[in-house]
N, CA, C and O of each residue as an XYZ file, in Angstrom:
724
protein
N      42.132    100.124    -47.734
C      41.969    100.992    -48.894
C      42.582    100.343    -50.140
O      42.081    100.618    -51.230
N      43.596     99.525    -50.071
C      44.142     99.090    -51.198
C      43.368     97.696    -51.819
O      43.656     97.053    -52.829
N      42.658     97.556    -51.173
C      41.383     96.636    -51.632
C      40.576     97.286    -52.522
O      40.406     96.979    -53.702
N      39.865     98.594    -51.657
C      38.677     98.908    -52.131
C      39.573     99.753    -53.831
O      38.994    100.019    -54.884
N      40.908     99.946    -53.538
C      41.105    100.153    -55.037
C      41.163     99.399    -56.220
O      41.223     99.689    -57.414
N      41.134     98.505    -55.667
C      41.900     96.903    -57.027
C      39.913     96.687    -57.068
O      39.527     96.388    -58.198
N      39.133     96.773    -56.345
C      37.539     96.597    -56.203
C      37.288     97.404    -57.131
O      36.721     96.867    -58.082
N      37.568     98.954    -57.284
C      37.100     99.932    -58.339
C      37.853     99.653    -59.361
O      37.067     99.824    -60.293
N      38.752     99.369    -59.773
C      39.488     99.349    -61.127
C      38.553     98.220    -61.612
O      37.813     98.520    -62.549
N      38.472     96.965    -61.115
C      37.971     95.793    -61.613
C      36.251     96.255    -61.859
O      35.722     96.103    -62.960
N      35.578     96.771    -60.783
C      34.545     97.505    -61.364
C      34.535     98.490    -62.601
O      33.477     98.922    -63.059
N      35.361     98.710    -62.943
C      35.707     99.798    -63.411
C      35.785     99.026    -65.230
O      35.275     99.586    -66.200
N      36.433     97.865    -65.289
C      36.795     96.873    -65.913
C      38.034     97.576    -66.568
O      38.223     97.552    -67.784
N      38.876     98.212    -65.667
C      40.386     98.725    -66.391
C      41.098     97.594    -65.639
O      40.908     96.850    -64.677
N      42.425     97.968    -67.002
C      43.376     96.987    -66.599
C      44.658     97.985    -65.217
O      44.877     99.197    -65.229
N      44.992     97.409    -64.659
C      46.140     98.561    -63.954
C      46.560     99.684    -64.962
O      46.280    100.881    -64.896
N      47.174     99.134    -65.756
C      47.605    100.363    -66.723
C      46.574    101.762    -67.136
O      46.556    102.956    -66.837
N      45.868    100.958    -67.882
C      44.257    101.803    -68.283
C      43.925    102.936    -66.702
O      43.729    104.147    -66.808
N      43.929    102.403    -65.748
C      43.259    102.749    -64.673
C      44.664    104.192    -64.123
O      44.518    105.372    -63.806
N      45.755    103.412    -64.231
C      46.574    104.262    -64.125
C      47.153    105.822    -64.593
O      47.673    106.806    -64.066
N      46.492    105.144    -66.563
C      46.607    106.511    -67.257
C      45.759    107.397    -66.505
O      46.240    108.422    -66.023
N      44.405    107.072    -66.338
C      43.235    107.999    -66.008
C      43.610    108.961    -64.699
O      42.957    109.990    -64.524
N      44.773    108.562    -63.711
C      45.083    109.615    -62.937
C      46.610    110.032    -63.206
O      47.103    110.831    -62.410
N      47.172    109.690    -63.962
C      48.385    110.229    -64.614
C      49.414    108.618    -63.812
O      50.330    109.246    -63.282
N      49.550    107.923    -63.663
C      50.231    107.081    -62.867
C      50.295    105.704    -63.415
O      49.199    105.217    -63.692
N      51.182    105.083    -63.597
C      51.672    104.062    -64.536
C      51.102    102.903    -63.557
O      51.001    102.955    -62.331
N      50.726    101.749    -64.509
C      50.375    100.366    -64.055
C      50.880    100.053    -62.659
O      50.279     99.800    -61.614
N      52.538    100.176    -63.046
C      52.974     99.621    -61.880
C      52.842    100.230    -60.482
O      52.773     99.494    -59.498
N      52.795    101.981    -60.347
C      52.186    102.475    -59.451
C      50.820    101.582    -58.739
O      50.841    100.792    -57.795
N      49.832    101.976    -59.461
C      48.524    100.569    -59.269
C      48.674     99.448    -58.723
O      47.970     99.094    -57.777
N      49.785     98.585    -59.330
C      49.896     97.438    -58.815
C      50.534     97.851    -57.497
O      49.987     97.199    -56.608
N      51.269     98.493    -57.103
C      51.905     98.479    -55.737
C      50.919     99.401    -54.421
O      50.974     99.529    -53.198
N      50.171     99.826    -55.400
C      49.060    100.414    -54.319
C      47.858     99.373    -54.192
O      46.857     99.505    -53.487
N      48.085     98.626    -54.782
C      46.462     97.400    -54.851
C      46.937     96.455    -53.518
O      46.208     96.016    -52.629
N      48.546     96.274    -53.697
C      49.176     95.186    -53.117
C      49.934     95.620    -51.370
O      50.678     95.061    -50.565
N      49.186     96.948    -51.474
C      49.628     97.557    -50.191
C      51.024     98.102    -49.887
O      51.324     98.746    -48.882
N      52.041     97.670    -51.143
C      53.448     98.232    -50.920
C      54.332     99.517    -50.655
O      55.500     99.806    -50.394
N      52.876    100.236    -50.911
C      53.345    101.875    -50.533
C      52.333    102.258    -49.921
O      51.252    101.671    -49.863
N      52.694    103.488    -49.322
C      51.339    104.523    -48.756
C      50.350    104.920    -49.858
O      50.533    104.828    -51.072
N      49.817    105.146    -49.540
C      48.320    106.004    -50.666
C      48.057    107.262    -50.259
O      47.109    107.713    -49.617
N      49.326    107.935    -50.861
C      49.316    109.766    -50.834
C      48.141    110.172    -51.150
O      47.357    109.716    -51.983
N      47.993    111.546    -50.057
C      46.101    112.025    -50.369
C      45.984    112.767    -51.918
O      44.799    113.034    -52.114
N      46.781    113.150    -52.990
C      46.826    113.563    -54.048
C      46.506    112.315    -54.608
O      45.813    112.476    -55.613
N      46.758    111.008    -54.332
C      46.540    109.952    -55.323
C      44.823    109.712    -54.785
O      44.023    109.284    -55.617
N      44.415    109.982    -53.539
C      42.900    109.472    -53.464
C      42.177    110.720    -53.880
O      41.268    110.372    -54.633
N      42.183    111.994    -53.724
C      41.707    112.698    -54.462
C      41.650    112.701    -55.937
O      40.553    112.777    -56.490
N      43.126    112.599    -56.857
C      42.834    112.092    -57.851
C      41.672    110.620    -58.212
O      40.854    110.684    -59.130
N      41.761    109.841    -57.645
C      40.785    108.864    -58.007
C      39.550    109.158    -57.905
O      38.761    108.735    -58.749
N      39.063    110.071    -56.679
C      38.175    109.954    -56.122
C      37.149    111.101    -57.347
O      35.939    111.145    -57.568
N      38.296    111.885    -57.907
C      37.760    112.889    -59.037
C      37.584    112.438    -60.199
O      36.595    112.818    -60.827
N      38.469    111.547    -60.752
C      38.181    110.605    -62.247
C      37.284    110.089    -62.088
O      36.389    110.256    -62.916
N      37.074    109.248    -61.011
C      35.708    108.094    -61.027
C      34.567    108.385    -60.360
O      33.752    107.544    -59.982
N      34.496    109.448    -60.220
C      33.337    109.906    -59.487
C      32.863    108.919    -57.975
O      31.815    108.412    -57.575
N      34.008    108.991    -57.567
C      34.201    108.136    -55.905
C      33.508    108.712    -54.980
O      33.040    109.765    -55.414
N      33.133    108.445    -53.553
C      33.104    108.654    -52.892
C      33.947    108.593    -51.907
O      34.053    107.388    -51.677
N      34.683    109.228    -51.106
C      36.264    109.241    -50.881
C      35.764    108.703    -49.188
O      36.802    108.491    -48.561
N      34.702    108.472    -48.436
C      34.534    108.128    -47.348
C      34.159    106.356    -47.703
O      34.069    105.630    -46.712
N      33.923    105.627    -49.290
C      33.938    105.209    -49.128
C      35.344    104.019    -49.103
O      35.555    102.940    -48.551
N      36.318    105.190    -50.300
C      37.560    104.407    -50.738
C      38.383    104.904    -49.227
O      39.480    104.346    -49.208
N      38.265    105.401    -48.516
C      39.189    105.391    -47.290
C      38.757    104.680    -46.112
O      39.545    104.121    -45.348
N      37.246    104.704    -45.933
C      36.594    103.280    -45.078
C      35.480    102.197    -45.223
O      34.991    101.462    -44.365
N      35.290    102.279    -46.192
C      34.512    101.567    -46.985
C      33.018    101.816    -46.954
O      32.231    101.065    -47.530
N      32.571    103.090    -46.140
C      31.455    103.468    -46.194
C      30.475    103.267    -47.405
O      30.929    103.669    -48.477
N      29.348    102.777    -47.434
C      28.942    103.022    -48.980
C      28.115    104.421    -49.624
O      28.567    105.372    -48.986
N      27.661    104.645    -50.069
C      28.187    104.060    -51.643
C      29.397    104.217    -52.334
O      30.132    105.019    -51.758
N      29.893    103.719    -53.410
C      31.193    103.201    -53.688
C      30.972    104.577    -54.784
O      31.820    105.468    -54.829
N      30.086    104.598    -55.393
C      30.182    106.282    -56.052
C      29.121    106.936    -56.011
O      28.002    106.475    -55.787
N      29.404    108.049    -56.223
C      28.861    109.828    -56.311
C      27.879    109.729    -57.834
O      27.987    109.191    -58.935
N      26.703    110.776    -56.970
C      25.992    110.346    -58.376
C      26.459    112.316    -58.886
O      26.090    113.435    -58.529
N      27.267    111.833    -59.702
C      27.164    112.915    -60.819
C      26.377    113.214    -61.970
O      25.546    112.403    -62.378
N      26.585    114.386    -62.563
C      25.928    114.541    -63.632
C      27.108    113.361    -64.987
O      26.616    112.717    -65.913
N      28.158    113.406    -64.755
C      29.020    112.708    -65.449
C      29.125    111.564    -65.053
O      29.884    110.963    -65.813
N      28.740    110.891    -64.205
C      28.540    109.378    -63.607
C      27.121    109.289    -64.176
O      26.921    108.380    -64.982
N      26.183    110.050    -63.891
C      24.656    109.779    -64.751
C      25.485    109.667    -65.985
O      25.835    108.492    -65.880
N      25.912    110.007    -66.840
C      25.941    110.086    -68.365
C      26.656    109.176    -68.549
O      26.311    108.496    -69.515
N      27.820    108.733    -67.870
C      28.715    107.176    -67.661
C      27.638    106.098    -67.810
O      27.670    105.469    -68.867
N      26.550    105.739    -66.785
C      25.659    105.088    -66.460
C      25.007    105.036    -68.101
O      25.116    103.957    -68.683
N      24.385    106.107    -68.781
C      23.912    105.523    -70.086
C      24.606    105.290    -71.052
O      24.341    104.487    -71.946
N      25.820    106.154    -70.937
C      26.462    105.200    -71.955
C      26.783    103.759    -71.935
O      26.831    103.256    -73.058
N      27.030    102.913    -70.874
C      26.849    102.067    -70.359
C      25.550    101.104    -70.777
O      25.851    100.076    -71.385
N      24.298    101.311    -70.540
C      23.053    100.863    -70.375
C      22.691    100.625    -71.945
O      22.265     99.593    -72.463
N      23.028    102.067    -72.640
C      22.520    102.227    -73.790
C      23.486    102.185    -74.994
O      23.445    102.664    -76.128
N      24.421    101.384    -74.274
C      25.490    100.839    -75.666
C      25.694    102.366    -76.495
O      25.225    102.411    -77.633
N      26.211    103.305    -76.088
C      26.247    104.952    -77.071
C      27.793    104.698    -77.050
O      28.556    104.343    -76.151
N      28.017    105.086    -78.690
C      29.226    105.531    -79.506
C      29.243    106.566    -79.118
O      28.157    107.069    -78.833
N      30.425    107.317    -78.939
C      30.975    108.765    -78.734
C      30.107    109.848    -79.399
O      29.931    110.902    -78.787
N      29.384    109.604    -80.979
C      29.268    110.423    -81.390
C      27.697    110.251    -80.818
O      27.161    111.288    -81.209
N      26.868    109.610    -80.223
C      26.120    109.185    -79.461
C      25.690    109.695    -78.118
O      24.635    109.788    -77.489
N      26.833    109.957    -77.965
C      27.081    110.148    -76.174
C      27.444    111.682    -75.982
O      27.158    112.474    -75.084
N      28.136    111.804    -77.085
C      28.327    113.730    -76.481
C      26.913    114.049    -77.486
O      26.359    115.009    -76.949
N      26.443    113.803    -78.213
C      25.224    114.525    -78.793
C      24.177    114.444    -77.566
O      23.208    115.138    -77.875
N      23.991    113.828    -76.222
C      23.045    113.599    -75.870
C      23.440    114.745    -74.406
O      22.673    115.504    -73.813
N      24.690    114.522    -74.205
C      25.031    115.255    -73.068
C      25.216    116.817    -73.590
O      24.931    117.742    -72.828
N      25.605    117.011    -74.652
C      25.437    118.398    -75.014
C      24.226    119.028    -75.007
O      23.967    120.030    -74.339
N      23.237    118.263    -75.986
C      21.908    118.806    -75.880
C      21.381    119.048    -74.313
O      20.930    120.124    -73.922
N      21.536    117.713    -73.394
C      21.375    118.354    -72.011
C      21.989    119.535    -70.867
O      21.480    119.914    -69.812
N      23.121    119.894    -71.443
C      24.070    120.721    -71.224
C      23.355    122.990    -71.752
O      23.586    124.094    -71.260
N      22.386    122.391    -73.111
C      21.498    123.901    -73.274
C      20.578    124.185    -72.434
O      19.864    123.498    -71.703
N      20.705    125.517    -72.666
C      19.298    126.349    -71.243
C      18.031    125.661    -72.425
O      18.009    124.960    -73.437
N      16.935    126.494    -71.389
C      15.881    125.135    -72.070
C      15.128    126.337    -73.688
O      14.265    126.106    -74.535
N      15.830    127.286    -73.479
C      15.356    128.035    -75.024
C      16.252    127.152    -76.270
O      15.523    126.661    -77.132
N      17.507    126.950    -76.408
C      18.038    126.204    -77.339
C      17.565    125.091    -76.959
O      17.470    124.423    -77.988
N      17.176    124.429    -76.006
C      16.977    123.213    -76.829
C      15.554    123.204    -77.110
O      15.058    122.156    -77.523
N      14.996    123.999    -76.978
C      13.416    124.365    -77.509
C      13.871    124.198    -78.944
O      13.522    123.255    -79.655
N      14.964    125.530    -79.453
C      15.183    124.983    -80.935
C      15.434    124.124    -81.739
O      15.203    124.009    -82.943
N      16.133    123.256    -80.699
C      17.064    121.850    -81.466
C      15.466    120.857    -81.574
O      15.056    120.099    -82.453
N      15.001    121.196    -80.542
C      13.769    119.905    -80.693
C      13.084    120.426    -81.746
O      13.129    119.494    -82.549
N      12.320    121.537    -82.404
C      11.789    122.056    -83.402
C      12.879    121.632    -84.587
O      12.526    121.443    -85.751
N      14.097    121.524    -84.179
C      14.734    121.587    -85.937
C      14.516    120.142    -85.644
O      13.522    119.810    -86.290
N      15.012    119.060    -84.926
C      14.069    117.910    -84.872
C      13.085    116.950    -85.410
O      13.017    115.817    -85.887
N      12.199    118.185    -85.028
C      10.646    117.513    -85.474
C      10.370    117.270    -86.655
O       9.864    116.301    -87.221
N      11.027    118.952    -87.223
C      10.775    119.045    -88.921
C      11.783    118.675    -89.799
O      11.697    118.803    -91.021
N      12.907    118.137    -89.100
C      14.164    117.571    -89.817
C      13.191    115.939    -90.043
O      13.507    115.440    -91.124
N      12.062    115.014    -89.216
C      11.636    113.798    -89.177
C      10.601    113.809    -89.653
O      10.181    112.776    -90.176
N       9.695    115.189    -89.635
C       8.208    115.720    -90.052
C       7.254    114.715    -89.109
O       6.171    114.299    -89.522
N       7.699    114.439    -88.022
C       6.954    114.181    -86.551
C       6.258    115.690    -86.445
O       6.753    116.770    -86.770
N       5.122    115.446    -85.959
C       4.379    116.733    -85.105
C       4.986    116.953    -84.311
O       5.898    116.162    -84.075
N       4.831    118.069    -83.514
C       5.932    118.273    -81.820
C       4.453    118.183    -81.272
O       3.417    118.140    -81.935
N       4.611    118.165    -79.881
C       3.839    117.728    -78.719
C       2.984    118.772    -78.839
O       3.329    119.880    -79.251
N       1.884    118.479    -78.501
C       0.478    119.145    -78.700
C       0.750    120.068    -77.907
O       0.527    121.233    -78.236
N       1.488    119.640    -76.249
C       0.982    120.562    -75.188
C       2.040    121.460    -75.134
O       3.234    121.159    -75.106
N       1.399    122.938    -75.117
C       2.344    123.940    -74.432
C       3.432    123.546    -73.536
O       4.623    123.660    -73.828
N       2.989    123.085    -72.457
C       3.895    122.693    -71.406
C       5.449    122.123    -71.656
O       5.803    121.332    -72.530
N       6.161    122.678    -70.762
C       7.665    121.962    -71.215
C       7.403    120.559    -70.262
O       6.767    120.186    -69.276
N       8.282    120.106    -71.200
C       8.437    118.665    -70.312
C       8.830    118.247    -69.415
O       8.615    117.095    -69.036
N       9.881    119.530    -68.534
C       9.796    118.874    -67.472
C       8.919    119.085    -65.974
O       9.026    118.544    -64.874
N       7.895    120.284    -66.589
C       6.620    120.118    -65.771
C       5.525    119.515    -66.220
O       4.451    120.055    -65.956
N       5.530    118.576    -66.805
C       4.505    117.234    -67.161
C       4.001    116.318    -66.029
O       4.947    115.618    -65.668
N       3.201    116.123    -65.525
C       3.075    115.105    -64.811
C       3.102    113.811    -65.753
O       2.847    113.945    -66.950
N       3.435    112.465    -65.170
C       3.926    111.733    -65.902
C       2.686    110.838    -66.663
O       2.861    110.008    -67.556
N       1.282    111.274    -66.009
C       0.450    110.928    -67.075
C       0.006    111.522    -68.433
O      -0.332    110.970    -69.481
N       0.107    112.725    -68.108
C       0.062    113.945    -69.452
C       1.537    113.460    -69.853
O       1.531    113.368    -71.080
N       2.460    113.204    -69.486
C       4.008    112.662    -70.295
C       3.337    111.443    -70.954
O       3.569    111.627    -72.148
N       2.761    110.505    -70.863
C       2.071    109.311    -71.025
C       1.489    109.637    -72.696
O       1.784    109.230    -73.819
N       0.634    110.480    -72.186
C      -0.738    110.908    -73.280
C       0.466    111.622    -74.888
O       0.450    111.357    -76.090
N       1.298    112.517    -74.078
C       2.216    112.604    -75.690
C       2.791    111.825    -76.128
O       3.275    111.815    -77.260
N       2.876    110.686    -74.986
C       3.765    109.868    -75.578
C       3.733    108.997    -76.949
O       4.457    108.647    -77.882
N       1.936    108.839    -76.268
C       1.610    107.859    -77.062
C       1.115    108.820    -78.523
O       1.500    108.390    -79.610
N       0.244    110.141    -78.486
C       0.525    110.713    -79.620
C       1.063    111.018    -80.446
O       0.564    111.415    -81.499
N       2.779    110.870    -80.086
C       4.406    110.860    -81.214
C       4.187    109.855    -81.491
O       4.172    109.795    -82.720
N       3.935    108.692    -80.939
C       3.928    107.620    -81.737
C       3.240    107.018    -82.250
O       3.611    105.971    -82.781
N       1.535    107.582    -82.309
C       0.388    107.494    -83.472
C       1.013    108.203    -84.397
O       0.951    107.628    -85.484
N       1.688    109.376    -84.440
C       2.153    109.985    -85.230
C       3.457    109.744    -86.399
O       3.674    110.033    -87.576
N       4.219    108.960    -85.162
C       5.452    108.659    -85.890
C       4.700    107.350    -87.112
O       4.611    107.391    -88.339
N       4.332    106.448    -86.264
C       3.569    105.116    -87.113
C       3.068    105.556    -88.422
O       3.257    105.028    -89.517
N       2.126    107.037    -88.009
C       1.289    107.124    -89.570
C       2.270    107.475    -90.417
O       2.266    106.745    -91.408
N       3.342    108.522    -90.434
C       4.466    108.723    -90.983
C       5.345    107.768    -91.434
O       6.064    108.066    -92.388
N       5.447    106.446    -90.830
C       6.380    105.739    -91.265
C       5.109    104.760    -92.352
O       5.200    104.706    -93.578
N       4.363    104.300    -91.800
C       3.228    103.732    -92.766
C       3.316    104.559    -94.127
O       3.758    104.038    -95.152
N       3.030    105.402    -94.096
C       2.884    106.388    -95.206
C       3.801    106.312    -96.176
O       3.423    106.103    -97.329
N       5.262    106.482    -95.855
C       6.561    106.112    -96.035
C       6.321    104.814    -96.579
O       6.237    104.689    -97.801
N       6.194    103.782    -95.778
C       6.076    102.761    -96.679
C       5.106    102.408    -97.692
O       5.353    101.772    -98.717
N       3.686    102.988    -97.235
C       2.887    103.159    -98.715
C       3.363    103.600   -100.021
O       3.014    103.193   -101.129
N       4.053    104.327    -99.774
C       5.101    105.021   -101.107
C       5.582    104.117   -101.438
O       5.117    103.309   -102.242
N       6.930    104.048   -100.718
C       7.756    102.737   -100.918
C       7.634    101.841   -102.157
O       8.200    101.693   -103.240
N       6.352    101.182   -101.282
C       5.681     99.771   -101.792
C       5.219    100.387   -103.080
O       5.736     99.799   -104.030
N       4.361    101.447   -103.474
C       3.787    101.874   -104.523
C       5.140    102.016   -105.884
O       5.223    101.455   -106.976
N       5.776    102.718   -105.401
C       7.393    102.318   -106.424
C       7.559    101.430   -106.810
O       7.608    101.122   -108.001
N       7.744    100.512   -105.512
C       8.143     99.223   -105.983
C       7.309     98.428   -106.945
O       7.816     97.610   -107.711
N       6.012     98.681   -106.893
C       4.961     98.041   -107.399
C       5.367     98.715   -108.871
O       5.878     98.051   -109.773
N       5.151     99.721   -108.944
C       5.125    100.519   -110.343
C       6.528     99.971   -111.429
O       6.611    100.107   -112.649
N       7.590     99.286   -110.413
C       9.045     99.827   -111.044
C       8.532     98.338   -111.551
O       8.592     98.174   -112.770
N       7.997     97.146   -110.698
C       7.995     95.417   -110.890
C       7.339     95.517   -112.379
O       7.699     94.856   -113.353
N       5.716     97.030   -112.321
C       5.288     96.795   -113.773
C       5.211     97.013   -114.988
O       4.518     96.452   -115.837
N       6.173     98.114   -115.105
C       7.412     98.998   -115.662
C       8.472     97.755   -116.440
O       8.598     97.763   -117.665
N       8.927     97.099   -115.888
C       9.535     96.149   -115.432
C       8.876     94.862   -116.305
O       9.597     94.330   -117.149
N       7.677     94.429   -116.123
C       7.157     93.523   -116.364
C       6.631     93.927   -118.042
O       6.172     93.175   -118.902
N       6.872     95.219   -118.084
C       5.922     95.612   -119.349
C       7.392     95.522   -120.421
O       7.317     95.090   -121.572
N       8.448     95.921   -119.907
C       9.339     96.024   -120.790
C      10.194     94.623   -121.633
O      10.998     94.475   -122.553
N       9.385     93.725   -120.595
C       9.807     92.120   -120.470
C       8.963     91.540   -121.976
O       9.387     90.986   -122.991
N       7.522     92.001   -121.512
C       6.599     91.486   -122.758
C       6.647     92.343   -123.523
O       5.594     92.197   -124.143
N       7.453     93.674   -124.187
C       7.923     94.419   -125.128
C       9.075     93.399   -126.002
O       9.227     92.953   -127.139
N       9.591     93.372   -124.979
C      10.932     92.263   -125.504
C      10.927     91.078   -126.173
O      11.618     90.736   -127.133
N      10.019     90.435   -125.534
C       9.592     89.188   -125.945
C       8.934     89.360   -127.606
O       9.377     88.663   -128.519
N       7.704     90.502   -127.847
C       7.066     90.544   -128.504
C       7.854     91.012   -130.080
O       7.510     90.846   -131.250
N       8.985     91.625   -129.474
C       9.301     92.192   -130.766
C      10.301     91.160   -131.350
O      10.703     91.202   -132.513
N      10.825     89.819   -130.029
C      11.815     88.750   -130.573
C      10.709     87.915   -131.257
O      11.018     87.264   -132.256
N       9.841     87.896   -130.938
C       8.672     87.003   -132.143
C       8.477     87.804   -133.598
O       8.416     87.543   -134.799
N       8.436     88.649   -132.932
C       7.818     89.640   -134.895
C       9.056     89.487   -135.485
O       8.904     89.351   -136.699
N      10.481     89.443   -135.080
C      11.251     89.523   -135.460
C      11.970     88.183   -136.366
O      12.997     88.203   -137.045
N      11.182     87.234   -136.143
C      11.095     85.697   -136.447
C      10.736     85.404   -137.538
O      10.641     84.219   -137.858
């Protein structure tokens, strides 16, 4: 067991200390439980086994898997994958955290907070089969495209206007340093 702990911390990529705060227990505790020098009280494997979302049959015999798929080990996992800042990471787990009427709302304030269409189909999403998931998919993003195109048609049209705006005030300038001659 004092393997498979120094195995999870290093998975873990904590240092003893780091690993230590997370169950209330100082570095050096860690180090003397990695190194086999004490017993491994069942309050200390339960604690671990609850921070890290362990599997405690595997940190006591190495059974696998080495962890529990939680809903908080799923959300570990993307923050992870998907490089998410805090303010990143609880916006995503909260929203998954509403019954599915609020987040009916949040996706509507959403849509029209981006002026994306929302999904054609009645259906909630998570009774989609994943080819009808397919077919909206690709409709948000005919959608999003024409929106951002559009966006940049503007854009560009400014820019164009400001260059001849711009260009006109140039040969104003010029014209009146000649008359002025």
């Amino acid at each position: 067991m004092h393997n498979r702990i120094r195995l999870l911390r290093e998975t873990k990529k904590l240092s003893r200390a780091a690993f230590g705060e997370k169950i209330g227990v100082s570095g050096d505790v860690i180090n003397n439980l990695e190194r086999g020098r004490v017993e491994i009280k069942e309050h200390i494997i339960k604690l671990i086994c609850t921070q890290f979302s362990v599997n405690e049959n595997w940190l006591r015999n190495g059974n696998e898997p080495m962890f529990l798929k939680t809903s908080d080990s799923i959300m570990e996992q993307l923050r992870e994958e998907f490089h998410l800042d805090d303010f990143s990471f609880s916006l995503v787990y909260e929203y998954l955290k509403l019954d599915e009427d609020k987040r009916h709302i949040v996706q509507e304030y959403v849509y029209n907070v981006m002026k994306v269409p929302q999904p054609t189909s009645q259906k909630p999403l998570e009774e989609m089969s994943l080819e009808e998931l397919a077919v909206e998919r690709e409709k948000a993003e005919a959608e999003y495209i024409k929106s951002i195109s559009n966006s940049v048609k503007k854009t560009t049209s400014a820019v164009l206007n400001t260059t001849v705006d711009t260009q006109s005030l140039k040969n104003k300038d010029t014209n009146n340093k000649v008359s002025n001659q």
